[in-house]
C-alpha positions as CSV (number, residue, x, y, z in Angstrom):
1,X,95.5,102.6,93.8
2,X,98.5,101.0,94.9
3,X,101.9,100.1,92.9
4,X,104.3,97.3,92.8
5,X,106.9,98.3,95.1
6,X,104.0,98.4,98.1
7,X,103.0,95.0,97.3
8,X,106.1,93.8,97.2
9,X,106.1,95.0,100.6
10,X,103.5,93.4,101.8
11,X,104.6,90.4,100.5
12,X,107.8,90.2,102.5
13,X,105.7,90.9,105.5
14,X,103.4,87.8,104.6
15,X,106.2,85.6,104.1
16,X,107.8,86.5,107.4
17,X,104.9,86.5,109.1
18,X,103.0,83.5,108.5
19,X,103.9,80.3,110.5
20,X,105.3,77.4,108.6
21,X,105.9,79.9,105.7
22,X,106.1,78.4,102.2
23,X,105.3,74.9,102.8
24,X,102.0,75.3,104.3
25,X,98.5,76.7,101.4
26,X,97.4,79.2,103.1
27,X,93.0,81.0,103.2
28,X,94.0,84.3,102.2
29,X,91.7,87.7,101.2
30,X,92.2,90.7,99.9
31,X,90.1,93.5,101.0
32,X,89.7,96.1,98.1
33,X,91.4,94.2,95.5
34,X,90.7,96.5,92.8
35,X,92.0,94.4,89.6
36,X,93.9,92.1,91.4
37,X,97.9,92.0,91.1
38,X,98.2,91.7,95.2
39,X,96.3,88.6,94.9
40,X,98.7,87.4,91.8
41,X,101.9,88.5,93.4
42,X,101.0,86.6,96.4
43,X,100.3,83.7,94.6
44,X,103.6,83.9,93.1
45,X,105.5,83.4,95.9
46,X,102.9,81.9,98.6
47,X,101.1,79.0,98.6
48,X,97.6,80.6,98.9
49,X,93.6,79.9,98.2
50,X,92.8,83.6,97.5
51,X,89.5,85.5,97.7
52,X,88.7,89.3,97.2
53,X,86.2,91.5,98.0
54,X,85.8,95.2,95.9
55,X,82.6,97.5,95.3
56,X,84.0,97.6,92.0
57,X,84.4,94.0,91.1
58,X,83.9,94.8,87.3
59,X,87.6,95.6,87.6
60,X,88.7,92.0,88.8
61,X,91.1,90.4,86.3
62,X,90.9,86.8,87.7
63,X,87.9,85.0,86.8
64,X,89.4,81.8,88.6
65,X,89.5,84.0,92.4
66,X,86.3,84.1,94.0
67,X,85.3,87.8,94.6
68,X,82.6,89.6,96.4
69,X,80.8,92.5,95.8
70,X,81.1,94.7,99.3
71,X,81.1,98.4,100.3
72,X,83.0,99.1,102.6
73,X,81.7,101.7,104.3
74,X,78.2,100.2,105.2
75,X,78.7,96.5,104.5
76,X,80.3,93.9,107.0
77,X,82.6,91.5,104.8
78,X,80.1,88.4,103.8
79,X,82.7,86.1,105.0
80,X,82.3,84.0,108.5
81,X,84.2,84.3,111.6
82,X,87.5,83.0,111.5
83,X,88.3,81.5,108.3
84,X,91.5,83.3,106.7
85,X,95.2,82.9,107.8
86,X,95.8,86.1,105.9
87,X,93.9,89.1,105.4
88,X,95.5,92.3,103.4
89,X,94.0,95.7,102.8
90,X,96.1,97.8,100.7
91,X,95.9,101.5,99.7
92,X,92.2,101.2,100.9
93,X,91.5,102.6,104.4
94,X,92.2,106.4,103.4
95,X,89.3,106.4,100.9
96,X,86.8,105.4,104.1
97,X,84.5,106.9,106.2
98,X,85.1,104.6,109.4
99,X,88.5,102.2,108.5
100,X,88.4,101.1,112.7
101,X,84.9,99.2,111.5
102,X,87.1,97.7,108.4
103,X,89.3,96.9,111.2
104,X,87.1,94.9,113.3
105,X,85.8,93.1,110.5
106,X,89.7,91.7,109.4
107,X,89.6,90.7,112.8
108,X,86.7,88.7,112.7
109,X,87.2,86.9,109.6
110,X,91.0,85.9,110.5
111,X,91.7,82.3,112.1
112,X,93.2,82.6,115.7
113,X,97.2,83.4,114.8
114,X,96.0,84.8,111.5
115,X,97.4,87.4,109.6
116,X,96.3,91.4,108.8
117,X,98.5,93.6,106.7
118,X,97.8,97.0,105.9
119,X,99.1,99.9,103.8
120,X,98.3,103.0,103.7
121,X,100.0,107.1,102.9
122,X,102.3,107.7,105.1
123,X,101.2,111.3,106.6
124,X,104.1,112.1,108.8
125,X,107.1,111.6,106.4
126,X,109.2,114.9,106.4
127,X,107.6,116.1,103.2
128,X,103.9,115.8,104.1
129,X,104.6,117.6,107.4
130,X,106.3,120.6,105.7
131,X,103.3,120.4,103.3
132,X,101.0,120.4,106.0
133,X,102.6,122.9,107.9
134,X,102.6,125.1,105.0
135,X,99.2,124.8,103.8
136,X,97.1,122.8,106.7
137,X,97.1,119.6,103.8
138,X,99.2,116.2,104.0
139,X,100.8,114.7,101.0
140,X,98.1,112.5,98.9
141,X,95.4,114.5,101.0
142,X,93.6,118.3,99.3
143,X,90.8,119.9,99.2
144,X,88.0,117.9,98.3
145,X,84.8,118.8,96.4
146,X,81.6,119.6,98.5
147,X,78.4,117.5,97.6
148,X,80.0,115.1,95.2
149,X,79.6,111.5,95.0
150,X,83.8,111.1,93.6
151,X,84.4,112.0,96.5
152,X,84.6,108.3,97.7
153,X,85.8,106.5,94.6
154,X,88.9,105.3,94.3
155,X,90.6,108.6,93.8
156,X,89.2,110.2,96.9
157,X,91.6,110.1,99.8
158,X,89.4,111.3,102.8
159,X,90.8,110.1,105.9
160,X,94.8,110.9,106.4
161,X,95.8,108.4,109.2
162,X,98.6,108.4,111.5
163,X,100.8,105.4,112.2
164,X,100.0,105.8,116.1
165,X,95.8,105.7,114.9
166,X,96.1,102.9,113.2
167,X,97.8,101.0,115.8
168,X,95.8,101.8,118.0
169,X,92.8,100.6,116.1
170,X,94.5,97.5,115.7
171,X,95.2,97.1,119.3
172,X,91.7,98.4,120.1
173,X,90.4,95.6,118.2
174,X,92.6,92.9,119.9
175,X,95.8,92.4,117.3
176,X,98.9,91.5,119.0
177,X,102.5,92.1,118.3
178,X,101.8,94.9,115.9
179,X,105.5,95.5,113.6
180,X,106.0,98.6,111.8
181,X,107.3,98.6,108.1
182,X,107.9,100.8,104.7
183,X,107.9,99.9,101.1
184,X,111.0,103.0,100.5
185,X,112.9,105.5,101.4
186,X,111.9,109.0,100.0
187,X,115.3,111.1,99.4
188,X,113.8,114.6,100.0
189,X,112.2,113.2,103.2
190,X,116.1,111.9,104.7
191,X,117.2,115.6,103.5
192,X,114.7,117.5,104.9
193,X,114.8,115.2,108.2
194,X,119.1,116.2,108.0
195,X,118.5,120.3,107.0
196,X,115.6,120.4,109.9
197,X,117.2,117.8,112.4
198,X,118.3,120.2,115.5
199,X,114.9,121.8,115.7
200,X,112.5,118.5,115.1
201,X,114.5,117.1,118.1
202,X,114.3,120.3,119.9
203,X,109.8,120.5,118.8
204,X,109.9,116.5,119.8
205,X,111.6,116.8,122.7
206,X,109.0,119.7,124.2
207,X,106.1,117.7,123.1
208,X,107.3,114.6,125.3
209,X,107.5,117.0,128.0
210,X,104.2,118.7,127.6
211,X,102.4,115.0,126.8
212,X,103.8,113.0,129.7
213,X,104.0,115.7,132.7
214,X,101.3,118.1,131.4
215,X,98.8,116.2,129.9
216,X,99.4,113.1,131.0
217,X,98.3,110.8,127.6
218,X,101.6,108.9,127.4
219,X,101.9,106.0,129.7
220,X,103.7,103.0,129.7
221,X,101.2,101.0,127.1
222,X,101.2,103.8,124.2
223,X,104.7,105.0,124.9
224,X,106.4,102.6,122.3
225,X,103.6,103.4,119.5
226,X,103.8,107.1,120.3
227,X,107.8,107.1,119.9
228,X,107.3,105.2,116.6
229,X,106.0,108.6,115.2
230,X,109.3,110.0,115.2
231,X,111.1,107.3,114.2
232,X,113.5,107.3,110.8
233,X,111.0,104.9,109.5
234,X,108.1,107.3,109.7
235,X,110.6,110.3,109.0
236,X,111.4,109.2,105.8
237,X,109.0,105.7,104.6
238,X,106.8,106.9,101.9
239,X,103.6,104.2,103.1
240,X,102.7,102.7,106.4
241,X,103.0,98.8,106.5
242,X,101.3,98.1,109.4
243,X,101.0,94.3,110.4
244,X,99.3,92.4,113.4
245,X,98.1,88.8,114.6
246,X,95.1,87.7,116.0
């Protein structure tokens, strides 16, 4: 589930992101809606005709917002090629089994110029890499139980994605002019980032080295994405905002 202070987020992205901004009504969905208050904050401050899709639509609060049924880990979205200027899919993609096919399906259903905004845990903040280097487990992602259908509900994290991954699945899929943002700061991630400064450098530094000479997997098209992993944004953001246009 999300909170108020990610929305918010993404609605700053929307407004700055959408041509002709507040004057224009704008086709807008949200994928995995849950009960609804993207779709209401939104309409607060955009001019929007909103639709939502959600497996568990019985937790919809709007009766005047079309929604669809969908799951989203076998279904397409029942929507047609090209019809929203917006599409946003918060807190959603870590609780799938294959988010790049969520992916491809945004891109479908946006207009040309349209929209995609998506949120999700923020893995490589200074406090889920200490976490995972001391127990193998990012923040928001445990052990999860074998053989057990809660697995996937809306509790279920399952898939811990990188900032990089998910640019590159947006890429992959043919989004342009991909922009990185946060909804906050976290404190203990800027002091961990300061107390472990000299040898993160030192660890980043040898992985360029390794990556570009050795290896050979950073080139001049992923360079820009890859040095967005260490950046004070992913340092110390608590979620991914990730944002792209068709």
């Amino acid at each position: 589930m999300s909170n108020e202070k990610i929305y918010k987020s993404v609605v700053s992205v929307a407004k700055r992101r959408l041509l002709g901004g507040e004057e224009n009504c704008f086709s807008y969905l949200d994928v995995g809606a849950g009960r609804g208050e993207l779709i209401e904050l939104i309409n607060s401050k955009l001019n929007v005709q909103a639709n939502a899709c959600d497996y568990h639509i019985e937790r919809f609060k709007y009766s005047n917002v079309p929604i669809c049924k969908v799951n989203l880990n076998t279904d397409i979205l029942p929507y047609q090629d090209d019809l929203f200027d917006l599409v946003t899919c918060s807190e959603v993609i870590e609780h799938l089994e294959n988010f790049r096919q969520v992916v491809r399906e945004i891109y479908r259903v946006l207009k040309p110029g349209g929209i995609c905004i998506l949120t999700t845990p923020n893995i490589l903040n200074m406090n889920s890499r200490l976490r995972f280097f001391n127990s193998g487990f990012y923040n928001l992602f445990g052990p999860l139980p074998l053989k057990n259908d809660k697995l996937y509900s809306t509790s279920g994290h399952i898939s811990p994605i990188s900032y990089f991954y998910l640019a590159h699945a947006l890429i992959d899929t043919g989004f342009l002019s991909i922009e990185l943002d946060i909804d906050k700061k976290q404190r203990s991630s800027s002091f961990w980032s300061i107390i472990l400064g000299l040898p993160l450098i030192l660890g980043w530094l040898f992985f360029l080295k390794k990556e570009i000479y050795h290896f050979k997997t950073i080139t001049n098209e992923n360079r820009k994405y890859v040095a967005k992993q260490f950046s004070w944004n992913i340092l110390n953001g608590r979620t991914v905002v990730i944002s792209g246009k068709k």
